[in-house]
C-alpha positions as CSV (number, residue, x, y, z in Angstrom):
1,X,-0.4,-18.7,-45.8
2,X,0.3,-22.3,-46.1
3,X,2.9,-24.5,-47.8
4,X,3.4,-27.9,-47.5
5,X,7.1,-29.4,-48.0
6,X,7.9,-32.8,-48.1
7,X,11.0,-34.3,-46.6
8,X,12.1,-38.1,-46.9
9,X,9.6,-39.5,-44.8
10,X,8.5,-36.5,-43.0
11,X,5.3,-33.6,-44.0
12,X,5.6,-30.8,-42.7
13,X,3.2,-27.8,-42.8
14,X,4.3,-24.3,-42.1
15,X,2.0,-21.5,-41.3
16,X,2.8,-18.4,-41.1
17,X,1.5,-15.1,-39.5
18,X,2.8,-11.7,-38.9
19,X,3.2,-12.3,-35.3
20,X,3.9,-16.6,-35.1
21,X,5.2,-19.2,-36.8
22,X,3.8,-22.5,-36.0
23,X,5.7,-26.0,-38.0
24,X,3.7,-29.4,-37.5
25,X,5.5,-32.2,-38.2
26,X,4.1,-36.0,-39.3
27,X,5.7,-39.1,-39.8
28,X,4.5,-40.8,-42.8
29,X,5.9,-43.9,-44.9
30,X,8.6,-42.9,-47.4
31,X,7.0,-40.0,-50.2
32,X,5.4,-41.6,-53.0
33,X,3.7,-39.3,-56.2
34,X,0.0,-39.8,-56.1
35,X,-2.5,-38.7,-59.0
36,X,-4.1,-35.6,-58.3
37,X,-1.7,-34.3,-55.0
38,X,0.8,-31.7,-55.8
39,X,2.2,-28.7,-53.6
40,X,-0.2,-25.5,-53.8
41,X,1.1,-21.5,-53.0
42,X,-1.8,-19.4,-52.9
43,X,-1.3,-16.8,-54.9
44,X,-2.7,-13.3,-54.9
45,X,-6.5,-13.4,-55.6
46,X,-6.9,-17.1,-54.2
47,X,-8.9,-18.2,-51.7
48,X,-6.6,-18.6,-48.3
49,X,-4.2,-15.9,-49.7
50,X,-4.3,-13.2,-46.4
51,X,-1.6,-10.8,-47.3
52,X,0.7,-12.3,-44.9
53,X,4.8,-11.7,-45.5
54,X,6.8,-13.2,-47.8
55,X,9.7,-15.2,-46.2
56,X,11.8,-12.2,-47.1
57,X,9.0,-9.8,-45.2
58,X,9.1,-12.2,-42.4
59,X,12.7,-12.1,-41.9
60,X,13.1,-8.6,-42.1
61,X,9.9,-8.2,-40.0
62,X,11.5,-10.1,-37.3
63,X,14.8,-7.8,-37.3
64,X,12.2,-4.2,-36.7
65,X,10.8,-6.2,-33.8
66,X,13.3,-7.4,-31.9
67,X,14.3,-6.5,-28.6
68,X,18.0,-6.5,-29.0
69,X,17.2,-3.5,-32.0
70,X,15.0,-1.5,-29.9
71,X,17.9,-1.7,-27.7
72,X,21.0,-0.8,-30.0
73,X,18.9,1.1,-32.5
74,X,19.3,5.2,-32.9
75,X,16.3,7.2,-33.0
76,X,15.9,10.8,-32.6
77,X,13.8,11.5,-30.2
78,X,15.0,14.0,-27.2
79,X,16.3,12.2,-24.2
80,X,14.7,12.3,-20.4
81,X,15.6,10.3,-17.8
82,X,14.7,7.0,-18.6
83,X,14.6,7.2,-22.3
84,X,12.6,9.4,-25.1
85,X,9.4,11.0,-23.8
86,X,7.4,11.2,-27.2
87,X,8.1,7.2,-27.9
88,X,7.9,5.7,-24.3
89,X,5.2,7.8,-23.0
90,X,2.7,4.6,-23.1
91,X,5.5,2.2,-22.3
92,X,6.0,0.6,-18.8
93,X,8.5,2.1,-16.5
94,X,10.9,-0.8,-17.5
95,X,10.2,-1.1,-21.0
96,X,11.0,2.6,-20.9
97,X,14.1,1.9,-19.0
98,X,14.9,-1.0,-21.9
99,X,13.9,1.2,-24.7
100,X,16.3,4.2,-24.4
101,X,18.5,5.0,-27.5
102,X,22.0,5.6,-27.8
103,X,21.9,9.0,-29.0
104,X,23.3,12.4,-27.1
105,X,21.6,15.6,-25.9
106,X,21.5,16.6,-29.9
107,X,20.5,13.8,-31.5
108,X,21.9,10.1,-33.1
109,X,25.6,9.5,-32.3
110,X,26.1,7.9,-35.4
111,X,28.4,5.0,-34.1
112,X,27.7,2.0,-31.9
113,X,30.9,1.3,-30.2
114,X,30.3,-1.3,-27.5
115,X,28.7,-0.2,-24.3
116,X,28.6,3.2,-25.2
117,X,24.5,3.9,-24.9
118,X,24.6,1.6,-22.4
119,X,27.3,3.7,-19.9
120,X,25.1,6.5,-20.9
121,X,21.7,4.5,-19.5
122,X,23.3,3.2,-16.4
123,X,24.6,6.6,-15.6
124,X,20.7,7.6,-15.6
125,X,20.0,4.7,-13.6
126,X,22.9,4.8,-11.6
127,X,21.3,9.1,-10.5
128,X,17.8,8.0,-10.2
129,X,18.1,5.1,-8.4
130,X,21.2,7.6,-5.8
131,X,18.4,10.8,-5.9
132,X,15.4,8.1,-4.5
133,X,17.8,6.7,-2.0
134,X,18.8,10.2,-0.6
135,X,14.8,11.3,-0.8
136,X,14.6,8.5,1.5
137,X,17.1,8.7,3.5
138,X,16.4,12.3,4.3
139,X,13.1,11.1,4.9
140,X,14.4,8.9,7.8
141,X,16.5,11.6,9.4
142,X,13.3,13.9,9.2
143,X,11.8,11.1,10.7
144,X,13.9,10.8,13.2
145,X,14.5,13.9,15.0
146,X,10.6,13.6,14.7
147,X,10.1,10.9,16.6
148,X,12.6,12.6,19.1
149,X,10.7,15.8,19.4
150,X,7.5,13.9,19.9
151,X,9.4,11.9,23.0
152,X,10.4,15.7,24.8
153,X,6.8,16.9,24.0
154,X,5.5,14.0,25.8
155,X,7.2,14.0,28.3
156,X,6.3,18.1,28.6
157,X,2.6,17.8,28.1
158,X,2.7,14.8,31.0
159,X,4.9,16.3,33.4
160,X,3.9,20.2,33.0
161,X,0.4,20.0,31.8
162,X,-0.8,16.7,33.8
163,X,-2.2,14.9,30.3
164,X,-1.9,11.4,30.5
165,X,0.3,9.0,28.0
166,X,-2.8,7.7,26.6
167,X,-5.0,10.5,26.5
168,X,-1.9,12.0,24.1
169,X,-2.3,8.5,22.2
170,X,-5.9,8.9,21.7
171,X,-6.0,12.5,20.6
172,X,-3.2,12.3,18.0
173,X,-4.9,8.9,16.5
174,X,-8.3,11.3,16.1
175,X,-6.5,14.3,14.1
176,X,-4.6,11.7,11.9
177,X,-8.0,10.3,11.0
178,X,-8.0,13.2,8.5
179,X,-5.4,11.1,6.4
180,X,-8.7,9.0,4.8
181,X,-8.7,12.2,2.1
182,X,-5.5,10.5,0.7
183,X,-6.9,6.9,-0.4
184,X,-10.4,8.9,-1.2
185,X,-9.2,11.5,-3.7
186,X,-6.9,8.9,-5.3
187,X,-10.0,7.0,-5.6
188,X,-8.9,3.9,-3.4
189,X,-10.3,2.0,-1.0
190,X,-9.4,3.4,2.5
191,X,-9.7,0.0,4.2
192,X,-7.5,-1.9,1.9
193,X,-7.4,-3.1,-2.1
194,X,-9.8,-6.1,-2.2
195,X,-8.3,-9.4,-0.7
196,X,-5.9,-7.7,1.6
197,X,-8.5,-6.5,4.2
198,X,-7.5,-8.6,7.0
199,X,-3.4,-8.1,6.2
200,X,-4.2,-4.8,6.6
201,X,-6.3,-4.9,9.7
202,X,-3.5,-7.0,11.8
203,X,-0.8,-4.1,10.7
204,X,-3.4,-1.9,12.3
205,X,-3.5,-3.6,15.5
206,X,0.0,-4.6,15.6
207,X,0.7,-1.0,15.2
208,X,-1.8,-0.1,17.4
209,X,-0.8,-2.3,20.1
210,X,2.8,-1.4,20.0
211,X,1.9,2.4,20.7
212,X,-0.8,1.4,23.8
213,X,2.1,-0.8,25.5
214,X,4.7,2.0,24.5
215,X,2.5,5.0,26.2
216,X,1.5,2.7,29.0
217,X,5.0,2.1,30.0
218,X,5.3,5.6,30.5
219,X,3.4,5.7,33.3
220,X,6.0,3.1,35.4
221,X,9.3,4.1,34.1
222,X,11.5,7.5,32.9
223,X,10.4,8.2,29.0
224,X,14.2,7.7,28.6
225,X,14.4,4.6,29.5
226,X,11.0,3.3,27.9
227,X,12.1,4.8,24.6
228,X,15.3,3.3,24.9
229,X,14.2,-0.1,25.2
230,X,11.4,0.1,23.1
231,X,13.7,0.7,20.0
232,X,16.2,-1.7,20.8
233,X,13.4,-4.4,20.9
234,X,11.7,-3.0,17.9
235,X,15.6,-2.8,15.6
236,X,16.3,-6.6,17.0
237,X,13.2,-8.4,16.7
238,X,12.4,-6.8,13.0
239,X,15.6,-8.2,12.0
240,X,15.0,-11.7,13.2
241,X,11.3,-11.5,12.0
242,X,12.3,-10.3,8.1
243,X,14.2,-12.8,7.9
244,X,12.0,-15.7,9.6
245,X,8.7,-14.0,7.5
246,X,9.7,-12.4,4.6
247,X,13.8,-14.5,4.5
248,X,15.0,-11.1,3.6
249,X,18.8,-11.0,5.5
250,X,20.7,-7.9,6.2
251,X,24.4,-8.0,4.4
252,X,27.7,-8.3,6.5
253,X,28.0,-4.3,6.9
254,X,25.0,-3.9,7.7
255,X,24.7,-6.1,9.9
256,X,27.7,-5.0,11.9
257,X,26.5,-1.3,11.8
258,X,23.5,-2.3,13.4
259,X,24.8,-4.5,16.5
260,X,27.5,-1.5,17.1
261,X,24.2,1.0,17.4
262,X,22.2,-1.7,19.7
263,X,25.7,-1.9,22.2
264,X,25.0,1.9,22.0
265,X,22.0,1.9,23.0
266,X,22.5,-0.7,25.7
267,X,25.0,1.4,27.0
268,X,22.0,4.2,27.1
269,X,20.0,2.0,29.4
270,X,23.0,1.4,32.2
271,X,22.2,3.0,35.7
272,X,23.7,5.7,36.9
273,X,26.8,5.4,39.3
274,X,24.1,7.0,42.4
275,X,21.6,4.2,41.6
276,X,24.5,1.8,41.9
277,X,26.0,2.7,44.7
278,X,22.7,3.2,46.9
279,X,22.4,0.7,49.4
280,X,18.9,1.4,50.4
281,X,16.6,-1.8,50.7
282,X,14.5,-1.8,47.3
283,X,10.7,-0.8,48.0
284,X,8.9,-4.4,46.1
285,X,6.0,-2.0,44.8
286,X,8.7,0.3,43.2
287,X,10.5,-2.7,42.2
288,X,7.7,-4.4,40.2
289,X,5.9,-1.6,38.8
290,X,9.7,-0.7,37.2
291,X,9.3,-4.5,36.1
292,X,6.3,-4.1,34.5
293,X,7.1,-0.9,32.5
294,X,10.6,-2.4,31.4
295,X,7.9,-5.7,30.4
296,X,5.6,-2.9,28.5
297,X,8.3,-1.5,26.8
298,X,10.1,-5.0,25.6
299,X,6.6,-6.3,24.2
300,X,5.5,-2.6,22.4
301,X,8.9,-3.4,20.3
302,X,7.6,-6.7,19.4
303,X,4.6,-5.3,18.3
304,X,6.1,-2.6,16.4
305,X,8.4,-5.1,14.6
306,X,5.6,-7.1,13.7
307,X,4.0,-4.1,12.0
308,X,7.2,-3.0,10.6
309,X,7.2,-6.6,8.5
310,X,4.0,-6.8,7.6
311,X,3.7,-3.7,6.0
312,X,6.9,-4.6,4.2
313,X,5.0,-7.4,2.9
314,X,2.5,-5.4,1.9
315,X,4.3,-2.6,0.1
316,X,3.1,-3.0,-3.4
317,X,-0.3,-2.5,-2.5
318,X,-1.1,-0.4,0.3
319,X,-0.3,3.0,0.3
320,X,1.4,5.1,2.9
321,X,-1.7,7.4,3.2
322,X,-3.9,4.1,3.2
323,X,-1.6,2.8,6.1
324,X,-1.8,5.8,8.3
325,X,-5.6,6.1,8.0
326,X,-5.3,2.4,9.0
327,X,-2.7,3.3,12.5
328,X,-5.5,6.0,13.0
329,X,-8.8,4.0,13.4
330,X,-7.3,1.0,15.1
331,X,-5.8,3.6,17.9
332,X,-9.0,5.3,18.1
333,X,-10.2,2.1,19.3
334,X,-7.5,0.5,21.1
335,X,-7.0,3.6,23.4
336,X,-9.9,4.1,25.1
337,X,-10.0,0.0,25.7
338,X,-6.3,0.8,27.5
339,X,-7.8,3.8,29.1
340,X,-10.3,1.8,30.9
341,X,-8.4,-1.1,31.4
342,X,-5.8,0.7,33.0
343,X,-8.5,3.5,35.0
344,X,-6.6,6.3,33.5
345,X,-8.7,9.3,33.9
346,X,-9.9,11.4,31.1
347,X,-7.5,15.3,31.3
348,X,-7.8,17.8,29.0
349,X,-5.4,21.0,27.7
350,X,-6.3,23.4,30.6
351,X,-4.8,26.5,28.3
352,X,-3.5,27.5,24.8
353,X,-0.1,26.3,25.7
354,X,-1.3,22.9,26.4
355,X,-3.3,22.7,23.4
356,X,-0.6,23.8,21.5
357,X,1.5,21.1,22.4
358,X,-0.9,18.5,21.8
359,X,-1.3,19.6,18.1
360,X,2.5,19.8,17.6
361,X,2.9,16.3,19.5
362,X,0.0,15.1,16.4
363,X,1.6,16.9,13.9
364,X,5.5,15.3,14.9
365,X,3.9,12.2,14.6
366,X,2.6,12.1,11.6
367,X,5.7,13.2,10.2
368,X,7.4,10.3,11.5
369,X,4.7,7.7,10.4
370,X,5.0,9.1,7.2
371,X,9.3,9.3,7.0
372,X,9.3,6.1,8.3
373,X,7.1,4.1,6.3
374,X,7.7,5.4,3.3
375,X,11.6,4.2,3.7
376,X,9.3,0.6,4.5
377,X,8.8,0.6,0.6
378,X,12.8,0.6,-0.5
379,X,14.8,-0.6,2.6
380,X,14.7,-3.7,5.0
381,X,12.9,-3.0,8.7
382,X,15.8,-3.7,10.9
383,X,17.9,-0.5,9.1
384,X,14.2,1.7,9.3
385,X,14.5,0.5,12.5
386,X,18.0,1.5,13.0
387,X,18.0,5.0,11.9
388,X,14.9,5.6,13.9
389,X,17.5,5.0,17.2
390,X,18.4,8.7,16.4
391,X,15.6,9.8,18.0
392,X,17.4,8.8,21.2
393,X,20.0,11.6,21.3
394,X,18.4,13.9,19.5
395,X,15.9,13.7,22.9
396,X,18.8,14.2,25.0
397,X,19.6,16.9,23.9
398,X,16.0,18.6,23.5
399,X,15.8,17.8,27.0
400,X,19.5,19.1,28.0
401,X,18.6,22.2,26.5
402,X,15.4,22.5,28.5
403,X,16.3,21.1,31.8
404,X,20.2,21.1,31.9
405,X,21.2,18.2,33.5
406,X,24.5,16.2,33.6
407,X,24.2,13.1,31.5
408,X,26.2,10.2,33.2
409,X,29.4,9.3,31.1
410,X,27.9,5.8,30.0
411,X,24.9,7.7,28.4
412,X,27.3,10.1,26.2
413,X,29.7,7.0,25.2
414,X,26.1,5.5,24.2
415,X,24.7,8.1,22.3
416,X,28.0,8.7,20.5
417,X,27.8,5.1,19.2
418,X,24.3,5.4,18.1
419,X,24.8,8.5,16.2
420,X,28.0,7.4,14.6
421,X,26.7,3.8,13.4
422,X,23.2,5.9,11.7
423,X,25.9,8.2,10.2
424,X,28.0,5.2,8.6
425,X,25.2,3.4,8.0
426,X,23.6,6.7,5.5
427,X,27.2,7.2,4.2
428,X,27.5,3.3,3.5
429,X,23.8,3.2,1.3
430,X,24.6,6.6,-0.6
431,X,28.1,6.9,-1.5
432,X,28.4,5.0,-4.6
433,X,31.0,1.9,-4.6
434,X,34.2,1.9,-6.6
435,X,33.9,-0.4,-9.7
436,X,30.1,-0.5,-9.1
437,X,29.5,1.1,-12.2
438,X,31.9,-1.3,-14.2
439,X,30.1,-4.4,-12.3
440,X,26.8,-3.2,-13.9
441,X,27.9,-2.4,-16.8
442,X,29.4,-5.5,-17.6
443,X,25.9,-7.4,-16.0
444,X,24.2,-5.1,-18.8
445,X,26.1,-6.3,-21.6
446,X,25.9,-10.1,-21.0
447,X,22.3,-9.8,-21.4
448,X,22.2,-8.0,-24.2
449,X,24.1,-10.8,-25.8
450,X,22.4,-13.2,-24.2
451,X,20.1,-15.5,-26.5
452,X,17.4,-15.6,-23.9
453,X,15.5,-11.9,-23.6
């Protein structure tokens, strides 16, 4: 519908449409009548006449469709979690989460006092967002004491069993090849979504890499001492990188939790008062093979940070299952090339023990891969990172209970610290803040009443 108005020296022609209004404005020399021009409403019948609302219908039309009344309005619907299941079930996840009414468990409140649907949607918020962080969270404990079985059971299958670092490296990356069901039933692409081939592909190598130098170092220092240094490279380095790649910074707390766990685990990697007080000339061999695993070590935490960030940037499309198929087939072909390159000789399980271990060692790390990078998807890599340096006493203590040995005093001080800063650093993400809920609340409400939606 059409209607043309004239203002002083002004025409302007409104159209208007169920869903737009669109005014056009032209300046013309002051209105004078002219014979045969005069101001035309279709009517009903007329040619141009589309059912279209009257100015009333329009303005009333506007008022169903506005966000601030799916917002405020009652309906009477039964609540879920995010909102009413029959009405939101074709919605978006936020719409859904923008659309939830102010009624109770038994229908329409019948008042709409200020705030109170909204105290009743952030408290939903407020438990789904706490129940994802603690699913999480257990996720990277799981994780953790993973990864620290997987450091006592490689240290078993090479010390007991003679099977070398690599060889372990090799046969856990073929058994997680069976992760390619995951993208393939969800009908995905196990290589990558289109465009993000190569991304992918470097995470693979990166990761790859990270576990070759890892494994190798092994072979030149105590598994201790490799896996000390390894994560306190890998929690370091992905906190620099994040924020040089991705400018993603860690807050004051969390910052502080995490240097309190690296002085833990520095404390870890002190000698022992016998190795300082030997005054035994230094064999150079011993001296720079020690070198070169400490080296291995230090540059398979670079690695590993660099994998660490880049799947955080790629989070939103590759999937965990995706990503572990992706660690599998790069290690399938970056541990033979270490295997040759370093002449370490092909072993296999000589028994049913051995074998045994092998598969648990696969199935531990999968586990971890899967704990860890899951948490990838919701927190920042230097605190993945950071929780992952449980794996540290939790080894200790696996291999106290198998062979007991004394650890020095600097060790215990160290793994104290580290378990204490992981602790603080769970209890700091999960127990909720005081006034946090008033702070949101209030957040809510300006932009409810705020003119721009």
């Amino acid at each position: 519908m059409e209607s043309t108005h004239l203002l002083g020296g002004s025409k302007k022609r409104v159209k208007i449409h169920p869903h737009t209004v669109t005014a056009k404005y032209a300046t013309q020399t002051s209105y004078s009548p002219q014979p045969g021009i005069h101001t035309h409403f279709p009517q009903p019948g007329d040619d141009g006449y589309d059912d279209a609302p009257s100015f009333e219908d329009f303005g009333s039309f506007l008022e169903e469709t506005s966000d601030r009344k799916k917002l405020t309005e009652n309906k009477g619907w039964p609540r879920t979690l995010f909102g009413s299941r029959d009405k939101d079930k074709d919605m978006p996840l936020k719409a859904q989460a923008l659309g939830g009414g102010e009624e109770s468990e038994g229908g329409p409140s019948g008042t709409k006092g200020p705030g109170k649907g909204v105290g009743q949607q952030l408290a939903s918020f407020g438990e789904a967002s706490v129940s994802a962080s603690r699913l999480t969270w257990v996720g990277l404990i799981g994780a953790a004491l993973a990864h620290g079985c997987l450091i006592v059971l490689t240290r078993l299958a090479s010390e007991q069993f003679s099977l070398g670092p690599l060889f372990l490296l090799l046969v856990r990356s073929i058994v997680q090849l069976l992760s390619v069901a995951v993208p393939l039933q969800r009908g995905e692409n196990p290589f990558g979504p289109e465009g993000y081939h190569l991304r992918l592909f470097c995470y693979g190598v990166a990761y790859s890499f990270s576990l070759c130098c890892a494994y190798t170092s092994l072979t030149f220092v105590s598994p201790g001492d490799a896996t000390t240094t390894w994560r306190l490279a890998t929690t370091a380095l992905s906190a620099t990188l994040a924020f040089l790649l991705l400018e993603e910074r860690l807050g004051l707390v969390d910052g502080i939790t995490i240097a309190a766990g690296l002085c833990g685990l520095g404390l870890v990697l002190l000698p022992a008062a016998d190795e300082n007080a030997s005054d035994s000339p230094t064999d150079p061999v011993v001296f720079w093979r020690c070198a070169f695993g400490w080296s291995l070590s230090a540059l398979a935490g670079l690695w590993m940070a660099l994998a660490l960030v880049s799947y955080r940037s790629l989070k939103e499309r590759v999937g965990v299952g995706t990503a572990l198929f992706t660690v599998s087939w790069t290690g399938c072909l970056l541990a033979p090339a270490s295997m040759a390159l370093l002449q370490e000789g092909w072993s296999w399980p000589s028994n049913s023990t051995a074998l045994v271990v092998v598969l648990a060692l696969a199935a531990c790390s999968v586990v971890a891969f899967l704990g860890m990078t899951h948490a990838l998807t919701r927190l920042h890599p230097a605190l993945v990172s950071a929780s992952q340096s449980l794996e540290v006493p939790v080894a200790m203590l696996l291999h106290l209970a198998v062979l007991p040995l004394a650890p020095s005093s600097a060790e215990v001080v160290g793994n104290i610290m580290v378990v204490l800063s992981v602790l603080w650093l769970v209890a700091m993400k999960l127990l909720p803040s005081r006034g946090g809920g008033r702070r949101q609340r209030e957040e809510y409400e300006e932009i409810l009443d705020s003119p721009i939606k």
